[in-house]
VEXLOBA-690284 format. One line per 5 residues: number of its first residue (from 1); their letters; for each residue x, y, z of N, C-alpha, C. Coordinates in nm, 3 decimals. Atoms other than C-alpha are relative to their C-alpha. Example, Ala and Ser with C-alpha at 12.3 -4.5 7.8 and 13.67 -1.06 7.14 Angstrom:
<nodes>
1	AS	0.089,-0.119,0.000,1.230,-0.450,0.780,0.090,0.120,0.000  -0.082,-0.119,-0.006,1.367,-0.106,0.714,-0.077,0.109,0.073
</nodes>
This chain:
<nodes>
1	XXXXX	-0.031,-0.080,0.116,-12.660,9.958,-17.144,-0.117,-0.007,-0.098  0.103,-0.004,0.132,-12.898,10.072,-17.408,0.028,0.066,-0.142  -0.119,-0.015,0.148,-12.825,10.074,-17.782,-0.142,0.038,-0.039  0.115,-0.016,0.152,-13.045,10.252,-18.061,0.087,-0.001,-0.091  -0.034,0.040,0.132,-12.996,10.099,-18.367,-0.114,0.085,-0.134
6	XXXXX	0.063,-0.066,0.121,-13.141,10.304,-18.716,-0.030,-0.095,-0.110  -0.026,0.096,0.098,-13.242,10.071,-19.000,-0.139,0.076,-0.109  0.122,-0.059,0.116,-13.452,10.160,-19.324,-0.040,-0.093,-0.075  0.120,0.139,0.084,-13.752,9.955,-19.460,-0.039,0.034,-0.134  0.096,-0.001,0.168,-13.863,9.925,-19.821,-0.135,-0.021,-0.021
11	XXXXX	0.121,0.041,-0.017,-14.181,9.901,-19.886,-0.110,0.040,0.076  0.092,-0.049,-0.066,-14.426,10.044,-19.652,-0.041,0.136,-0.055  0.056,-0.082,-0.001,-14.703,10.238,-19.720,-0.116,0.082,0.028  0.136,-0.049,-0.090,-14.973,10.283,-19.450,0.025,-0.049,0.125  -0.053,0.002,-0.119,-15.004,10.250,-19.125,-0.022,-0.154,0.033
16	XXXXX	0.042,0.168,-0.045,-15.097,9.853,-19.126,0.144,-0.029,-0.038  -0.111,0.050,0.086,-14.763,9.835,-19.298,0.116,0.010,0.114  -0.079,-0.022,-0.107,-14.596,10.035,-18.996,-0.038,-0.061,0.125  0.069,0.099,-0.114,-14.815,9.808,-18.731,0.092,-0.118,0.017  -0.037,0.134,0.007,-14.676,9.505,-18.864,0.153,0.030,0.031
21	XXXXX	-0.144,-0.030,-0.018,-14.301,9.621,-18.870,-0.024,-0.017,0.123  -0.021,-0.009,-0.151,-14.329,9.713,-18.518,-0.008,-0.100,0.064  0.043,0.129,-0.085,-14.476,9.399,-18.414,0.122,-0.071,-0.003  -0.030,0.156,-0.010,-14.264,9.158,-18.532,0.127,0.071,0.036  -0.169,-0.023,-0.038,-13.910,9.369,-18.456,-0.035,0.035,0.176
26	XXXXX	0.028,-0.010,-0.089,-14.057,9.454,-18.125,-0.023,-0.199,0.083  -0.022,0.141,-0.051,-14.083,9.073,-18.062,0.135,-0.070,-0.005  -0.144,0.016,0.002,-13.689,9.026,-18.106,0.051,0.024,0.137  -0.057,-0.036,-0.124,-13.490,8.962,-17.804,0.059,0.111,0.042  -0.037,-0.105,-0.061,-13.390,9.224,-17.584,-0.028,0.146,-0.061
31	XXXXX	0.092,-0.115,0.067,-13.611,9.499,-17.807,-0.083,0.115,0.113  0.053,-0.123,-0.058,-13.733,9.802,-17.563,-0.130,0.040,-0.038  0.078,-0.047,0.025,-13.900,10.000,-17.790,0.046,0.029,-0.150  0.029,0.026,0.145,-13.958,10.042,-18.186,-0.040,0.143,-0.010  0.068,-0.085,0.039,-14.010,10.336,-18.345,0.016,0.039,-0.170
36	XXXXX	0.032,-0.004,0.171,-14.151,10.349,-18.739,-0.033,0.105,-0.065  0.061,-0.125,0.073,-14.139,10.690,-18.963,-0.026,-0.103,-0.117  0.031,0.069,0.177,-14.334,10.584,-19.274,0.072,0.047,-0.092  -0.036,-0.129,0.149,-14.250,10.905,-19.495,0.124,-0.088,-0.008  -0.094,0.030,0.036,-13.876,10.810,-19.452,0.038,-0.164,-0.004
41	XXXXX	-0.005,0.145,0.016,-13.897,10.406,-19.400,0.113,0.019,0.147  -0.098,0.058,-0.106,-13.655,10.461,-19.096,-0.106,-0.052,0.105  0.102,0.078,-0.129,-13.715,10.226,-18.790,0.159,0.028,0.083  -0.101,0.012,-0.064,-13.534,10.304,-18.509,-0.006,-0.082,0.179  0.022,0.135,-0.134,-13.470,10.043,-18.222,0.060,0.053,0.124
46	XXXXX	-0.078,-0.006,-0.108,-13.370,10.074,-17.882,-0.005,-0.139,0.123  0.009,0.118,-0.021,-13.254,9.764,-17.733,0.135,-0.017,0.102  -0.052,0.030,-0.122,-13.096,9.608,-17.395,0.212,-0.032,-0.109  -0.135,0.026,0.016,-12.784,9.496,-17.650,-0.019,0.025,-0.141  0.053,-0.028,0.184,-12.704,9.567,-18.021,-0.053,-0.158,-0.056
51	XXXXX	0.067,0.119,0.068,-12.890,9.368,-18.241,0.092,-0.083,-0.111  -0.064,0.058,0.106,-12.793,9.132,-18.516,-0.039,0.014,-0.154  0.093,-0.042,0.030,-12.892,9.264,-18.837,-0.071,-0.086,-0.093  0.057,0.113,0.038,-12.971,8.927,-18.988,-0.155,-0.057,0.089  0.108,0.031,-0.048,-13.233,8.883,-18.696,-0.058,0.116,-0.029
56	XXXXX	0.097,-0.101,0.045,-13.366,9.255,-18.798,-0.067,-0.061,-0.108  0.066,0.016,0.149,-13.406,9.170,-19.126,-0.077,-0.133,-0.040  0.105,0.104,-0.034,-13.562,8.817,-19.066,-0.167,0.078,0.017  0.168,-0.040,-0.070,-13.852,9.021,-18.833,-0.046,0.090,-0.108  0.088,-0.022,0.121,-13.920,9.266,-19.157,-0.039,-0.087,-0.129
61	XXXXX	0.027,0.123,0.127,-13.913,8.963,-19.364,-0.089,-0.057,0.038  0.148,0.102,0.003,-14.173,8.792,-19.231,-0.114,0.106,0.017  0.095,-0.067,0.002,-14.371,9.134,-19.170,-0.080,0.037,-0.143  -0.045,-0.027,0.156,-14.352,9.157,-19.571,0.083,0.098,-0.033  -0.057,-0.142,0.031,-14.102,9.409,-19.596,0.186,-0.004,-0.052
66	XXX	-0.145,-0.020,-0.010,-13.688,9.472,-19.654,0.050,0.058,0.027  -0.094,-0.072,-0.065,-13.419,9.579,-19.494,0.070,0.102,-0.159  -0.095,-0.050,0.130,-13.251,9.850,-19.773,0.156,-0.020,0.007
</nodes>
């Protein structure tokens, strides 16, 4: 089964900003694939199981960023 999850980031505003997001939620277990619109701050995940969104918001927390 594969789940996309939608989540919206605060804060970003270049593409080093959308690099880093990707990285570190793309390093979360069972993560697929990542995908970061800047304009709107959505990130949308697609992942082997739903996520938890305490471990989302950990991986934009350490990228510098927040979950809204």
């Amino acid at each position: 089964m594969t789940v996309a999850s939608t989540w919206t980031v605060t804060g970003m505003t270049c593409g080093h900003c959308v690099a880093s997001v990707t990285e570190e939620v793309a390093a979360l277990a069972g993560v697929e694939d990542v995908q970061v619109d800047l304009g709107s701050g959505r990130v949308v995940v697609t992942s082997a199981e739903p996520l938890d969104r305490t471990d989302v918001a950990a991986a934009v927390e350490e990228a510098g960023y927040a979950l809204a």
